[in-house]
C-alpha positions in Angstrom: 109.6 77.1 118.6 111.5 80.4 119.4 109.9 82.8 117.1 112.2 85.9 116.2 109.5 89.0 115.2 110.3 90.8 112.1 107.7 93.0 111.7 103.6 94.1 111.4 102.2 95.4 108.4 103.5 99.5 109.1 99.9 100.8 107.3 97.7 99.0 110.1 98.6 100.9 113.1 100.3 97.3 114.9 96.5 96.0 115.8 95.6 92.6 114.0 97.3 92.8 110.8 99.7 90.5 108.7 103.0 90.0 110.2 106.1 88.3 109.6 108.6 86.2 111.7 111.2 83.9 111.1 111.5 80.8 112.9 115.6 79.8 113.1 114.5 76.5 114.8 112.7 74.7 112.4 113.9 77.3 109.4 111.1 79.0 108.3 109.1 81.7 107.7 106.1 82.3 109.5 103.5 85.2 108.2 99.9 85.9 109.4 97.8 87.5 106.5 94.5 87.9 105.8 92.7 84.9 104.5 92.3 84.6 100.9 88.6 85.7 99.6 87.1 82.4 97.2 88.2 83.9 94.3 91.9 84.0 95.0 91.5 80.2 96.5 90.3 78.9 93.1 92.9 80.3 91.2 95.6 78.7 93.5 93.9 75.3 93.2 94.4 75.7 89.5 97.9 75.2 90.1 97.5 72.0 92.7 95.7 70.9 96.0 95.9 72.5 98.8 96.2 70.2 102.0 94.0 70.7 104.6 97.5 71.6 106.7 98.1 74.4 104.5 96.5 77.8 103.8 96.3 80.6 101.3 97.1 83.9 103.2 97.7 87.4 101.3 100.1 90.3 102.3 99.9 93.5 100.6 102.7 94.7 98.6 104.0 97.3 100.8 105.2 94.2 103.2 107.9 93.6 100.5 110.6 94.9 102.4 109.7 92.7 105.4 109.5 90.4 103.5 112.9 90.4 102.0 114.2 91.3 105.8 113.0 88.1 106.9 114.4 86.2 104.3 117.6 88.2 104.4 117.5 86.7 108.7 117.0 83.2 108.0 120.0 83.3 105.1 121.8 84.2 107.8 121.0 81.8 110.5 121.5 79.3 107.3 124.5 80.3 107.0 125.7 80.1 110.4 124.5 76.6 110.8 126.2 75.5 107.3 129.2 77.2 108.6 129.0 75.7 112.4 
């Protein structure tokens, strides 16, 4: 897995905070957030199971721009492959 860094949360100061990369390998998005509180959890099971492979993580708002940066990168690795 080559992980391409987008960016840390910019309100955190850089030390153990959510971040965001994009993975052109296997296509994806990867983002480390802060685990969800029970609350949160039990309203996201409302909607289905979560496997015990999967997690609930939370970013704040202000990581929208990331975000949208690192889906804006893998549309364009995408791309490229499709193209290729």
């Amino acid at each position: 897995m080559a992980l391409h860094f987008i960016a840390k949360d910019p309100n955190t100061g850089g030390e153990n905070c959510p971040t965001v990369w994009v993975d052109h390998e296997r296509e994806r998005i990867v983002v480390q957030g802060w685990n969800s509180d029970a609350e949160t959890l039990t309203e996201c099971l409302a909607t289905g199971h979560i496997p015990d492979t999967e997690s609930v993580v939370e970013v704040p708002f202000r990581m929208v721009e990331v975000l949208r940066e690192a889906c804006d990168a893998a549309e364009r690795a995408h791309l490229r492959g499709a193209a290729g």
